[in-house]
Backbone as XML, in Angstrom:
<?xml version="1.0"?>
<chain id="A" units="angstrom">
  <residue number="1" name="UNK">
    <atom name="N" x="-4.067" y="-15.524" z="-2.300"/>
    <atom name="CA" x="-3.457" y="-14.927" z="-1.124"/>
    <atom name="C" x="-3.484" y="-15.962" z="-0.007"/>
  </residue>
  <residue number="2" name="UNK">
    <atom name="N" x="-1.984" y="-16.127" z="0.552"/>
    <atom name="CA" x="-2.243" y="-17.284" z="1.727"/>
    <atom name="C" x="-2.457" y="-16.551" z="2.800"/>
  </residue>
  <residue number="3" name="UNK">
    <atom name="N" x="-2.650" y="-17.219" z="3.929"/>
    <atom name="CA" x="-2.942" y="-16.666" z="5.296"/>
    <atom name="C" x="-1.240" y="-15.972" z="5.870"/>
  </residue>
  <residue number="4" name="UNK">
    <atom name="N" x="-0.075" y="-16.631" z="5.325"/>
    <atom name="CA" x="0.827" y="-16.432" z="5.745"/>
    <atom name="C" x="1.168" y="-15.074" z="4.764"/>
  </residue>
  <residue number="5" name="UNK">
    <atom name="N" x="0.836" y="-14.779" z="3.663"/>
    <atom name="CA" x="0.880" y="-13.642" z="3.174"/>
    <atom name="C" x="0.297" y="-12.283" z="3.671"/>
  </residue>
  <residue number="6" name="UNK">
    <atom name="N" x="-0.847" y="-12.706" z="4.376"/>
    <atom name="CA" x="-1.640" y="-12.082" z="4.967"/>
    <atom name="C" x="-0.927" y="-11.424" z="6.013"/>
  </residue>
  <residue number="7" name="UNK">
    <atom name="N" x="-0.462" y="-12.686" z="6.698"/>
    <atom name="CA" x="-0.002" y="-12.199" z="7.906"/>
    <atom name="C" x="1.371" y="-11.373" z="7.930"/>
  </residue>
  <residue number="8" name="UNK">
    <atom name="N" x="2.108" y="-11.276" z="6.867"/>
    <atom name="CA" x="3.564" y="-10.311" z="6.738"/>
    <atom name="C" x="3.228" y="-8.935" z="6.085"/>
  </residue>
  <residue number="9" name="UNK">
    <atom name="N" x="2.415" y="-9.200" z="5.477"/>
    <atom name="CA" x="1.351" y="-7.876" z="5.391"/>
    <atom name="C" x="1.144" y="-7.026" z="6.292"/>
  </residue>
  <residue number="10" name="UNK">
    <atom name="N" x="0.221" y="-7.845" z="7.090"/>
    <atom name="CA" x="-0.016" y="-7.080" z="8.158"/>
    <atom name="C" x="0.612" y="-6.643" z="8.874"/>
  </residue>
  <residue number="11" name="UNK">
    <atom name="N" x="1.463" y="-7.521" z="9.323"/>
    <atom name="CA" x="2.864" y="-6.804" z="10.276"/>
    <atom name="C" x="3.215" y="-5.739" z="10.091"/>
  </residue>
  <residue number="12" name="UNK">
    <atom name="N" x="4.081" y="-5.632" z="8.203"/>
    <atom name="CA" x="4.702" y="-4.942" z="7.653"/>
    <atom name="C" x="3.804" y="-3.538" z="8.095"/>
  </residue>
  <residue number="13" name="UNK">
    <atom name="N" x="2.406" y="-3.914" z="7.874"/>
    <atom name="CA" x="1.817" y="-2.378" z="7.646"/>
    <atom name="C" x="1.766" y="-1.732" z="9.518"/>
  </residue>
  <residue number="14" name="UNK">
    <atom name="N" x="1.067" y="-2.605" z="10.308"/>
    <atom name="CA" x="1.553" y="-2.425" z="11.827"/>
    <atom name="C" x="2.884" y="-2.064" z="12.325"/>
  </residue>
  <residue number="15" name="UNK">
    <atom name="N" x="3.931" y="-2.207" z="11.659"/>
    <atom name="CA" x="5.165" y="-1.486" z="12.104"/>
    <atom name="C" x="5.018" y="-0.462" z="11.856"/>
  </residue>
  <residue number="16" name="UNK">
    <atom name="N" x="4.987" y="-0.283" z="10.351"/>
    <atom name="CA" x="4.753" y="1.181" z="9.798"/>
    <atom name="C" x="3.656" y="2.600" z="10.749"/>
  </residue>
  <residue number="17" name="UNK">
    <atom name="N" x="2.740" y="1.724" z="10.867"/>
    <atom name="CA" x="1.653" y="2.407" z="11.509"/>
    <atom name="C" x="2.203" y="2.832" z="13.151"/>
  </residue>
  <residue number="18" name="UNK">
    <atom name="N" x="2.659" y="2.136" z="13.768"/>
    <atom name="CA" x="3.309" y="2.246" z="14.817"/>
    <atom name="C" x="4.346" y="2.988" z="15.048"/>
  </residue>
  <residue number="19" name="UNK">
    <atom name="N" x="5.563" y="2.937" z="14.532"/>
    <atom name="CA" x="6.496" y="3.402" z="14.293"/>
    <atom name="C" x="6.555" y="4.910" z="13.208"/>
  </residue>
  <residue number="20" name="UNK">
    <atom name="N" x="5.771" y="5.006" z="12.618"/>
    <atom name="CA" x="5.616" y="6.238" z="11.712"/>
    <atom name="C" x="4.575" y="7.400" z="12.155"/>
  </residue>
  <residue number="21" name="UNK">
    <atom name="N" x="3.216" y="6.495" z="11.817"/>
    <atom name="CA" x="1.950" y="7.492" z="11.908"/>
    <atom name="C" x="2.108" y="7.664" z="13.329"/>
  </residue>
  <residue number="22" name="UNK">
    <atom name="N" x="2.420" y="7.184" z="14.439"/>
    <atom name="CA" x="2.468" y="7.862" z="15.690"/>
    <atom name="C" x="2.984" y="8.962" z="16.206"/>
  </residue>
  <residue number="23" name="UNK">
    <atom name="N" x="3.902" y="9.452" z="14.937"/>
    <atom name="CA" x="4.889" y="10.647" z="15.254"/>
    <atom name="C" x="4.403" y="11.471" z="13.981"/>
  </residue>
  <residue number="24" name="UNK">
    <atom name="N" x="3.752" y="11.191" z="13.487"/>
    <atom name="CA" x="3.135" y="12.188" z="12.191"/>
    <atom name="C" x="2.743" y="13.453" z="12.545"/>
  </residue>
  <residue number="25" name="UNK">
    <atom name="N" x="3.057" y="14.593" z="12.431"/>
    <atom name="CA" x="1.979" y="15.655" z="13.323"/>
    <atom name="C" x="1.512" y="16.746" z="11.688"/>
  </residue>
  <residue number="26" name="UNK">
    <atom name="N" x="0.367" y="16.645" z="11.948"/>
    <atom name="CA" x="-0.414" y="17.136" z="10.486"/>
    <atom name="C" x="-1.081" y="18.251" z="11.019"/>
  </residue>
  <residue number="27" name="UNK">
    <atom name="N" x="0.098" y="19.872" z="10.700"/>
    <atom name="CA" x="-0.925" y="21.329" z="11.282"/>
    <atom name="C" x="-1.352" y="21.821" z="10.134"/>
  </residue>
  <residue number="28" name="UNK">
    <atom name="N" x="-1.685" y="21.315" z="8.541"/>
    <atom name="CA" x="-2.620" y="22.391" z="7.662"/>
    <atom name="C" x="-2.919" y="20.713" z="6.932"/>
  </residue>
  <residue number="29" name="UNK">
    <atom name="N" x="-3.978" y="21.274" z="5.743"/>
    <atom name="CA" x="-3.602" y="20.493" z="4.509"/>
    <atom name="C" x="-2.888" y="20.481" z="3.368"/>
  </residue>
  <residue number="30" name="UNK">
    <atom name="N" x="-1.721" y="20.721" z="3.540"/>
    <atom name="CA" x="-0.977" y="20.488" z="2.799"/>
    <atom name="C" x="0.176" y="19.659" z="3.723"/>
  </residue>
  <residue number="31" name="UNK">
    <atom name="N" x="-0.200" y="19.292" z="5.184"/>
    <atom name="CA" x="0.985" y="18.669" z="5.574"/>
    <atom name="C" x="0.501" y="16.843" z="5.138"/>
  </residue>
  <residue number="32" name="UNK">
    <atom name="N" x="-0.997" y="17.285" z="5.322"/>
    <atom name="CA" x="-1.836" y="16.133" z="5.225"/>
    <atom name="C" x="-2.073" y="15.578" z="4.231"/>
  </residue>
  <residue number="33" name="UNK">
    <atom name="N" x="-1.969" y="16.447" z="2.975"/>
    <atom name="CA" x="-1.190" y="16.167" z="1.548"/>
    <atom name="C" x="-0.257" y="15.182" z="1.558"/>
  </residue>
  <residue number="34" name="UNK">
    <atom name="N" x="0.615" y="15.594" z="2.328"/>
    <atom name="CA" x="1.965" y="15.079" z="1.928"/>
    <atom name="C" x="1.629" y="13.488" z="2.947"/>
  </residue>
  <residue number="35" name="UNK">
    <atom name="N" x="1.407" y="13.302" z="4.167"/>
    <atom name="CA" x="1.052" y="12.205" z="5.444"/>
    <atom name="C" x="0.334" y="11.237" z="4.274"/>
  </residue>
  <residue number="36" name="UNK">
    <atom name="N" x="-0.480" y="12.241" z="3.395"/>
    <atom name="CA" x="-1.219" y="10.946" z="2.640"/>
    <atom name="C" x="-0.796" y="10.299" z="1.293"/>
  </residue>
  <residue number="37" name="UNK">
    <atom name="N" x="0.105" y="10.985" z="0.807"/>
    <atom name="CA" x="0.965" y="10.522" z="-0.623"/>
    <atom name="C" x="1.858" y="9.717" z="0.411"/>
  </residue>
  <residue number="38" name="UNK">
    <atom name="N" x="2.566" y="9.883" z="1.358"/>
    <atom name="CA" x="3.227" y="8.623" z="2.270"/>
    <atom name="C" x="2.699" y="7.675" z="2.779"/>
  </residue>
  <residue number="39" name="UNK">
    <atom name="N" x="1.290" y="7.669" z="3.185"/>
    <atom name="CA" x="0.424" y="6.660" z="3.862"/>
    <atom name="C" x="0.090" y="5.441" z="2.321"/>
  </residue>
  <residue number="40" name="UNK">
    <atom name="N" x="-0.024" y="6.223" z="1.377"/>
    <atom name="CA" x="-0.413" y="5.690" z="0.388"/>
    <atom name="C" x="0.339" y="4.980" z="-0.188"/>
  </residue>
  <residue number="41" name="UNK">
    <atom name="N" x="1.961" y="5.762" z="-0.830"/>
    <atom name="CA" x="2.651" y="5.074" z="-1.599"/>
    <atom name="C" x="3.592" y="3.974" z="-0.769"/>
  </residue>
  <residue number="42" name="UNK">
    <atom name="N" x="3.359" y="3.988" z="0.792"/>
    <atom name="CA" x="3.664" y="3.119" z="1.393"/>
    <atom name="C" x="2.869" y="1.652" z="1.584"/>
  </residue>
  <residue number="43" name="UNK">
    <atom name="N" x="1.976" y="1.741" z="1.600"/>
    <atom name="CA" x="0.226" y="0.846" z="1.352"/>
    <atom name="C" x="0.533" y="-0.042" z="0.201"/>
  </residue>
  <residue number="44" name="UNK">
    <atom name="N" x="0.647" y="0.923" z="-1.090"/>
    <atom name="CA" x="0.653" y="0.078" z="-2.323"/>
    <atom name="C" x="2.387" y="-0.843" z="-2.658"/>
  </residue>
  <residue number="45" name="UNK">
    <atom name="N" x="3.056" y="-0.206" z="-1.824"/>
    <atom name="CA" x="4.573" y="-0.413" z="-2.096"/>
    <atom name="C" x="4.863" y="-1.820" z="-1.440"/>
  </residue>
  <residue number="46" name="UNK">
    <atom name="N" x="4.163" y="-2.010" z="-0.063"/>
    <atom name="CA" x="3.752" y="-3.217" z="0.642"/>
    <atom name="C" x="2.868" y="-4.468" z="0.268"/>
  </residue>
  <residue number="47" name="UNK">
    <atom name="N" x="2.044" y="-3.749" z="-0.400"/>
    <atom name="CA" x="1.201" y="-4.327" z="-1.005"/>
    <atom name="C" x="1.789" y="-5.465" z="-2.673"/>
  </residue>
  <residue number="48" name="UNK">
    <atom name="N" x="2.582" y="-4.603" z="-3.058"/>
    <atom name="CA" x="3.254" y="-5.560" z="-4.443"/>
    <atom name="C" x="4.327" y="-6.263" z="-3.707"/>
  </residue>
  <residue number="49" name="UNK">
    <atom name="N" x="4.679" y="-5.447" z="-2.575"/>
    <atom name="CA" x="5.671" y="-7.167" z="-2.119"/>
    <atom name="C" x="5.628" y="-7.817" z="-1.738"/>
  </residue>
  <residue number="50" name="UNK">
    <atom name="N" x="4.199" y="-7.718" z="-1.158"/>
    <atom name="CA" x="3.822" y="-9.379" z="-0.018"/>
    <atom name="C" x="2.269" y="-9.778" z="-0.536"/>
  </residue>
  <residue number="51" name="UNK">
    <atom name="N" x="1.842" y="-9.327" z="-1.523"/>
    <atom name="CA" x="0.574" y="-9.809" z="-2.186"/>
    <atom name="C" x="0.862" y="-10.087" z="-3.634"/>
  </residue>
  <residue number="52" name="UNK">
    <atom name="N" x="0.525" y="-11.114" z="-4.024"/>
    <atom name="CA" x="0.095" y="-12.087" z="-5.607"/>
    <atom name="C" x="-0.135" y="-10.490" z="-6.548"/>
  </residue>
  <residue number="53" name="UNK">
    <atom name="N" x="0.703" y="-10.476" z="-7.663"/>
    <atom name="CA" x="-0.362" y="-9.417" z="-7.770"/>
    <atom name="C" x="0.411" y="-9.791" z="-9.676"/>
  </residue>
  <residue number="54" name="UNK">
    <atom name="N" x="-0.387" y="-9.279" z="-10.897"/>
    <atom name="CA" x="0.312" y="-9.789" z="-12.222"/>
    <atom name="C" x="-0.322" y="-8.442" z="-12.962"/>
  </residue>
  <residue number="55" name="UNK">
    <atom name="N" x="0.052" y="-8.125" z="-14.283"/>
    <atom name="CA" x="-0.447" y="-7.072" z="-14.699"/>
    <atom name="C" x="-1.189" y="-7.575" z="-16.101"/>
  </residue>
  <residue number="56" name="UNK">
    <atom name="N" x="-1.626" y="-7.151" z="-16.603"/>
    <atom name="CA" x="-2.341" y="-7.785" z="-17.764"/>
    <atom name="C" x="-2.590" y="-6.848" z="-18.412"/>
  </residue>
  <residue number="57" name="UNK">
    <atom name="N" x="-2.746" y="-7.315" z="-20.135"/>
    <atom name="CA" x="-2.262" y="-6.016" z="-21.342"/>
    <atom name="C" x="-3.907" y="-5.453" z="-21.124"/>
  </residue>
  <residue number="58" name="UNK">
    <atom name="N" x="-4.258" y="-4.636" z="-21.864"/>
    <atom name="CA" x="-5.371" y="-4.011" z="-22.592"/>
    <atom name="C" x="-5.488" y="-4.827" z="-24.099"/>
  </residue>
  <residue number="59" name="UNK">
    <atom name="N" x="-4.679" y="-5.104" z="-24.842"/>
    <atom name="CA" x="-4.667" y="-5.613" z="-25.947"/>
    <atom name="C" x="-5.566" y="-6.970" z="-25.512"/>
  </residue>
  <residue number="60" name="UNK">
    <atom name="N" x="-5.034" y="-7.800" z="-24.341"/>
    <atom name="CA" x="-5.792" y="-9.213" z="-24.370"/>
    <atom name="C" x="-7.112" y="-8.993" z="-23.969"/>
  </residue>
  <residue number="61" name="UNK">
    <atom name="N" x="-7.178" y="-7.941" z="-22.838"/>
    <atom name="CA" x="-8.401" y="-7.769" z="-22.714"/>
    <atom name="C" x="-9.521" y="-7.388" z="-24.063"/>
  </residue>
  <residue number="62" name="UNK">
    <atom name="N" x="-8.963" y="-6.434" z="-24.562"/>
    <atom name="CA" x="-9.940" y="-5.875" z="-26.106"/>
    <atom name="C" x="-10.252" y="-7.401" z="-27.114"/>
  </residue>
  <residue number="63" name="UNK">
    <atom name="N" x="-9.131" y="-8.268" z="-27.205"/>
    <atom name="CA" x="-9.313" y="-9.579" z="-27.855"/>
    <atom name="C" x="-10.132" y="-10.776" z="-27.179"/>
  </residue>
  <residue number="64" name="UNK">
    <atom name="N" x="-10.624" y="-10.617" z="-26.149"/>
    <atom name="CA" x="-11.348" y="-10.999" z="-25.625"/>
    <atom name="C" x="-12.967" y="-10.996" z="-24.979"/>
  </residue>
  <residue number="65" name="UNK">
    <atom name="N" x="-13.168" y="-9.891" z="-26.046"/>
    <atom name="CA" x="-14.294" y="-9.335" z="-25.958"/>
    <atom name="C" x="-15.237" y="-9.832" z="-27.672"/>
  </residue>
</chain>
């Protein structure tokens, strides 16, 4: 992870946070349900596009043991 990765990251997620969660208004849990499947799948969605990220089998792992 470079510093410059870091830093579009962060942005990315500071807009979001700014621009979104400031207007969020959460009156039960189930609204807060939902604020958090968005907080989330927004997090990880940011996260695979501005962070290193590779997937790796189970098979290599088990052969490697």
């Amino acid at each position: 992870m470079t510093p410059e990765k870091w830093e579009k990251f962060s942005f990315h997620l500071e807009t979001y946070a700014h621009s979104v969660l400031s207007s969020m208004i959460i009156h039960d849990r189930s609204t807060l349900n939902s604020a958090w499947t968005d907080i989330r799948k927004y997090i990880m969605d940011s996260a695979n596009k501005y962070i290193n990220n590779h997937l790796s089998s189970t098979k290599h792992k088990q052969d490697c043991q």
